[in-house]
NUMARDREN-648432 format. One record per residue (C-alpha): x, y, z; residue number from 1; residue in three letters. Coordinates in Angstrom, 3 decimals, m for minus. Layout:
BEGIN
{{X,Y,Z},NUM,ALA},
...
***
This chain:
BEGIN
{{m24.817,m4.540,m59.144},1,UNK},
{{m23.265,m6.128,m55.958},2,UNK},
{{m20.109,m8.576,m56.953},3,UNK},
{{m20.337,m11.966,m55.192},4,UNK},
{{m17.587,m13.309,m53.376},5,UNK},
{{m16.010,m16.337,m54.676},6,UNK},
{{m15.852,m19.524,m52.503},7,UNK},
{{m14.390,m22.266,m54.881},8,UNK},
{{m16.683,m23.211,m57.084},9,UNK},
{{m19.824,m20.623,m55.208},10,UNK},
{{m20.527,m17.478,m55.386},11,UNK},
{{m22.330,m15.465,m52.393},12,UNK},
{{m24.427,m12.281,m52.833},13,UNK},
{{m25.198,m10.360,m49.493},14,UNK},
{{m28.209,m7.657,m50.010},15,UNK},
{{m28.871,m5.234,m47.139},16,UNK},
{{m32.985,m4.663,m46.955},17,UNK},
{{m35.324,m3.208,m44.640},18,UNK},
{{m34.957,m0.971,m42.353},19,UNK},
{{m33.071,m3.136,m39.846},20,UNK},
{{m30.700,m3.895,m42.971},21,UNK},
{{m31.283,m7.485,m42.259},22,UNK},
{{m29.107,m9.126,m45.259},23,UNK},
{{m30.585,m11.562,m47.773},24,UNK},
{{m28.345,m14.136,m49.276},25,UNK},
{{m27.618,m15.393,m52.688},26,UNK},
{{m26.033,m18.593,m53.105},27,UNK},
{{m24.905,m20.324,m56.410},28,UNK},
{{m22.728,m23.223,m57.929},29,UNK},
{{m20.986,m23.267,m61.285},30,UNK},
{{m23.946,m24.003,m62.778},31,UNK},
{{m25.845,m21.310,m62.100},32,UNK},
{{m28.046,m22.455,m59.663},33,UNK},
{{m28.788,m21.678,m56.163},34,UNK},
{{m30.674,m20.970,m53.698},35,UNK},
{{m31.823,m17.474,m51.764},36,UNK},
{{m31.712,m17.018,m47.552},37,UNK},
{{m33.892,m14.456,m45.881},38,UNK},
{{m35.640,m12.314,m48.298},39,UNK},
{{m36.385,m9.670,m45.589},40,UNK},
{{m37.500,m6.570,m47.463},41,UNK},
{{m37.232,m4.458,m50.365},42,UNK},
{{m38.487,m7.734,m52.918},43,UNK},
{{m38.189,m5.652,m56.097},44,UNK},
{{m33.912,m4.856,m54.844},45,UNK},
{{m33.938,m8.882,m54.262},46,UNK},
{{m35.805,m9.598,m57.361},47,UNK},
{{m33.196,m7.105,m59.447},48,UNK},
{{m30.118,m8.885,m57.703},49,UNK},
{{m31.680,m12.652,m58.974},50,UNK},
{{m32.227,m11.573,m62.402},51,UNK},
{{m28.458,m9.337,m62.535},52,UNK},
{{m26.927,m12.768,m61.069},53,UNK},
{{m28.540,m15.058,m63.489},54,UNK},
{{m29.015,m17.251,m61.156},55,UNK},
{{m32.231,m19.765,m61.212},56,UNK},
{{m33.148,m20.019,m57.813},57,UNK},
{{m34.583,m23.389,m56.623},58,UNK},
{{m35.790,m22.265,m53.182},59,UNK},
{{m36.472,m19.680,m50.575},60,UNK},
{{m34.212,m21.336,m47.317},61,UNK},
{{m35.228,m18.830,m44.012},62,UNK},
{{m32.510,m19.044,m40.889},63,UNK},
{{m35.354,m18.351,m38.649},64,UNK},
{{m39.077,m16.305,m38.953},65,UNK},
{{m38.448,m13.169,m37.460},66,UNK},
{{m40.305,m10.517,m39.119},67,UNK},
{{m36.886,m8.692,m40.802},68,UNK},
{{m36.158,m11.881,m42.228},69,UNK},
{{m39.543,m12.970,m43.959},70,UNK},
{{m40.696,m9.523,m44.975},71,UNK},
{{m40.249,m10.077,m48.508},72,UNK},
{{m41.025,m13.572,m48.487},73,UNK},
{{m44.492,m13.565,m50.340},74,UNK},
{{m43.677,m11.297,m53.310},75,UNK},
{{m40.463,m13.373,m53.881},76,UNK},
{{m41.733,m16.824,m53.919},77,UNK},
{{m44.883,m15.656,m56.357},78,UNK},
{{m42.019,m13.976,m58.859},79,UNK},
{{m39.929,m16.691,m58.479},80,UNK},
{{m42.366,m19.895,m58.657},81,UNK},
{{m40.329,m21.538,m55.674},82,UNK},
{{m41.322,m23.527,m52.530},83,UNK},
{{m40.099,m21.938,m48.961},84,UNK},
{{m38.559,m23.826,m46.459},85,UNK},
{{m38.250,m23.336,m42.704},86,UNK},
{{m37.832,m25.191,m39.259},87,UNK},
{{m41.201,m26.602,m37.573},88,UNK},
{{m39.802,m24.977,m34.239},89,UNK},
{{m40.219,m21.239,m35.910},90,UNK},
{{m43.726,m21.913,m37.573},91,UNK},
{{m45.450,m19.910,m34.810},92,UNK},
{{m42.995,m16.840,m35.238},93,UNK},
{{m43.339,m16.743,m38.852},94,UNK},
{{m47.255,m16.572,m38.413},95,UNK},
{{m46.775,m13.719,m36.228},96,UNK},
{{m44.953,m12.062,m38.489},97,UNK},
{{m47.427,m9.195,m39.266},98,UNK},
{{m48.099,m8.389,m35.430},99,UNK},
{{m44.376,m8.297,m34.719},100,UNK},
{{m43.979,m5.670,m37.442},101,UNK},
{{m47.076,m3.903,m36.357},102,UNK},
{{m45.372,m3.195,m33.203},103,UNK},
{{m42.318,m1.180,m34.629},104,UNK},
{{m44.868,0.250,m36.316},105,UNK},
{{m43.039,m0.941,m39.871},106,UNK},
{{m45.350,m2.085,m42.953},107,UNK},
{{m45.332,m5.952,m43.681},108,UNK},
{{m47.261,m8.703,m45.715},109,UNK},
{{m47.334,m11.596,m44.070},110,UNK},
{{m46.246,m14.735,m46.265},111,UNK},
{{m48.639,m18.075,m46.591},112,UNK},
{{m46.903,m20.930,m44.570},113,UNK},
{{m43.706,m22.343,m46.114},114,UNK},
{{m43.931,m25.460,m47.822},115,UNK},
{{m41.215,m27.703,m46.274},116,UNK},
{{m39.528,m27.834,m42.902},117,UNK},
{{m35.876,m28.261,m42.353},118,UNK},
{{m33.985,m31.260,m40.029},119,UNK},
{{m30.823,m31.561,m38.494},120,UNK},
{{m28.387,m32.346,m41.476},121,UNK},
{{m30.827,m32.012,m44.444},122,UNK},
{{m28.834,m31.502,m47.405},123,UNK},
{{m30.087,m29.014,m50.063},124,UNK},
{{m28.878,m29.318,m53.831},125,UNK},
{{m28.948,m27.335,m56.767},126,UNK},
{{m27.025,m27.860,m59.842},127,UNK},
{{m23.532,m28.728,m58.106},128,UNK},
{{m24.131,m26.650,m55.324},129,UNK},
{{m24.922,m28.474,m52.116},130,UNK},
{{m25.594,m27.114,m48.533},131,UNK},
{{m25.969,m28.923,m45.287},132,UNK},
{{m28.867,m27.539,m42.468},133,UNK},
{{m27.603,m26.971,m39.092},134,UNK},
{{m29.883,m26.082,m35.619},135,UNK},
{{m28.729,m23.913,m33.976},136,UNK},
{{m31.584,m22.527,m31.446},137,UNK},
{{m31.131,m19.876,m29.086},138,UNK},
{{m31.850,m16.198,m31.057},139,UNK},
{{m35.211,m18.409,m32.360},140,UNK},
{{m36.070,m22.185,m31.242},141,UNK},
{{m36.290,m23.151,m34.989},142,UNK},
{{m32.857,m21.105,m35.773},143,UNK},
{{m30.971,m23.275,m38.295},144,UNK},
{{m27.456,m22.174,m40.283},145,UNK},
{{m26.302,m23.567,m43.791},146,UNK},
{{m22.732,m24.842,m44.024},147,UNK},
{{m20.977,m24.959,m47.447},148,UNK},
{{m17.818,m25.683,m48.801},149,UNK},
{{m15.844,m22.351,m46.921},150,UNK},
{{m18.931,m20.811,m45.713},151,UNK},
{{m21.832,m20.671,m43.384},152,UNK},
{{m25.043,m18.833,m44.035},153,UNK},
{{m25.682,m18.272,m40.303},154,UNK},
{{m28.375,m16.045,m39.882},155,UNK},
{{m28.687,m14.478,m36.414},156,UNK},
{{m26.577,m16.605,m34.464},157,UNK},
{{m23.237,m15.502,m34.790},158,UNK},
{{m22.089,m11.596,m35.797},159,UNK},
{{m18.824,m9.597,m36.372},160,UNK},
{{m17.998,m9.368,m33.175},161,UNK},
{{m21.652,m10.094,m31.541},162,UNK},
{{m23.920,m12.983,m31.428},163,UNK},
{{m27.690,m13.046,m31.663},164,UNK},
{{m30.227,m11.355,m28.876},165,UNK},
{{m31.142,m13.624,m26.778},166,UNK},
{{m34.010,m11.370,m24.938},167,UNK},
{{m36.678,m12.338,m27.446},168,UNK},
{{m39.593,m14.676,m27.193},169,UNK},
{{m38.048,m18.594,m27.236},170,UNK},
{{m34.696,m17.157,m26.911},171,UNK},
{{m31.837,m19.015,m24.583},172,UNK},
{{m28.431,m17.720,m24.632},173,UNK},
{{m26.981,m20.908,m22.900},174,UNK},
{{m28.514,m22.698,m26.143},175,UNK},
{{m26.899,m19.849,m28.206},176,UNK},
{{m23.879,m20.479,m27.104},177,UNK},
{{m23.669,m24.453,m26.752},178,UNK},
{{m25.143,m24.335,m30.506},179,UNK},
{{m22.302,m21.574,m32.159},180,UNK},
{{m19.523,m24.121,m30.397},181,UNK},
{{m21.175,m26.989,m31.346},182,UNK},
{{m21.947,m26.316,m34.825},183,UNK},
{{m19.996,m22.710,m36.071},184,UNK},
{{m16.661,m23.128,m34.225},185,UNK},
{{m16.248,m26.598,m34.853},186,UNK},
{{m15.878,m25.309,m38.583},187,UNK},
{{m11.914,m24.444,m40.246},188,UNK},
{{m11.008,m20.973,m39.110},189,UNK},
{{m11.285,m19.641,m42.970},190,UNK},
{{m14.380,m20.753,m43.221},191,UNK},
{{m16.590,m17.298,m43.973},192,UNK},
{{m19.131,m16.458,m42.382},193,UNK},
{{m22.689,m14.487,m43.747},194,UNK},
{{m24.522,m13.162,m40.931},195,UNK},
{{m28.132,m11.584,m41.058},196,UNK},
{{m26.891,m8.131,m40.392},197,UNK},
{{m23.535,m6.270,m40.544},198,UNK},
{{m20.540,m7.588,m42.789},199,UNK},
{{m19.473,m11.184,m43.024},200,UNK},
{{m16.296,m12.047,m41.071},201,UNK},
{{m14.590,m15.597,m40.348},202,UNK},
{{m15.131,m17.989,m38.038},203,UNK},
{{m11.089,m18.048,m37.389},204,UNK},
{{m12.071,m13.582,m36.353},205,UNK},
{{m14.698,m14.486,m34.567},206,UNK},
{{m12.824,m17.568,m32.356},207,UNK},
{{m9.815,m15.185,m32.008},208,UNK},
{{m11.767,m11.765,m31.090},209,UNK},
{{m15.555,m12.124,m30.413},210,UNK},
{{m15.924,m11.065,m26.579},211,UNK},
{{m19.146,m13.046,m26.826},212,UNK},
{{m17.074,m16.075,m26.980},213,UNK},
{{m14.319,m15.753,m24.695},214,UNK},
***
């Protein structure tokens, strides 16, 4: 069973799936609720990492629709019973998600359309956890991160010493880079960050060492 690290009051899983080990995120207050980030493959690992946590998951929150990060998406939400939320901006992606896969020749089900869309400062509560929606476009045009209290679920916008590709369909590093400043940097330097691949680092690291960002 993976131990969560400890924020305060939160605890945050990071699961490795697929075989781009694009990490899903678990998220949880005190109370035992939460909410799960990028369920990109392997649903029955994801499924086994809910039900070890005891957490009671209120929703399926996506970063952005790449393929890697909505792989898992379908089987989740039916197990689950929760609604899926994503940014209008990275609807189109997300429908595309079974001809991107196609094309690394990698097996994928592609999920029915989320439910909700996400805004610019939408808050997201469960239990006494809450979580504030960021955009940050550039890897994806409807590329948003989550900001809690110490951490940011960022998805692929900012990396252990990287930052998201910026070579893909929609993608703009200028807009990348305006958006990490704008909304990642502007965070305290121990705030930790969960990207959607490799290990989580700080945004205090990343200022201080990320070549990206020099």
């Amino acid at each position: 069973m993976i131990q969560p690290r400890q924020h305060g009051a939160v605890r945050v899983w990071s699961l490795s799936t697929g075989p781009l080990q694009e990490n899903a995120v678990l998220v949880a207050g005190t109370e035992n609720e939460g909410f799960l980030f990028d369920p990109g493959d392997d649903a029955e690992r994801i499924l086994a990492l809910v039900r070890g946590s005891g957490v009671t998951v209120r929703g399926i929150l996506l970063t952005h629709a790449h393929f890697d990060h909505i792989g898992a998406v379908q089987p989740v939400r039916e197990a689950l019973g929760v609604p899926v939320w994503l940014h209008p901006a990275d609807l189109p992606i997300y429908r595309l998600g079974a001809a991107s896969a196609a094309r690394w020749n990698l097996p994928f089900t592609q999920p029915a359309d989320p439910e909700h869309g996400i805004a610019q400062g939408q808050p997201f509560t469960a239990g006494d956890l809450t979580l504030t929606a960021r955009e940050l476009p550039g890897h994806a045009p409807g590329h948003v991160v989550f900001v809690g209290d110490g951490f940011v679920v960022a998805g692929d916008t900012l990396f252990q010493g990287s930052i998201g590709r910026t070579d893909l369909p929609g993608g703009n590093h200028t807009q990348l880079l305006d958006g990490i400043a704008r909304e990642l940097l502007s965070l305290p330097d121990d705030v930790a960050v969960y990207p959607g691949h490799g290990p989580a680092t700080t945004v205090g690291a990343e200022r201080r060492t990320n070549p990206f960002l020099r």
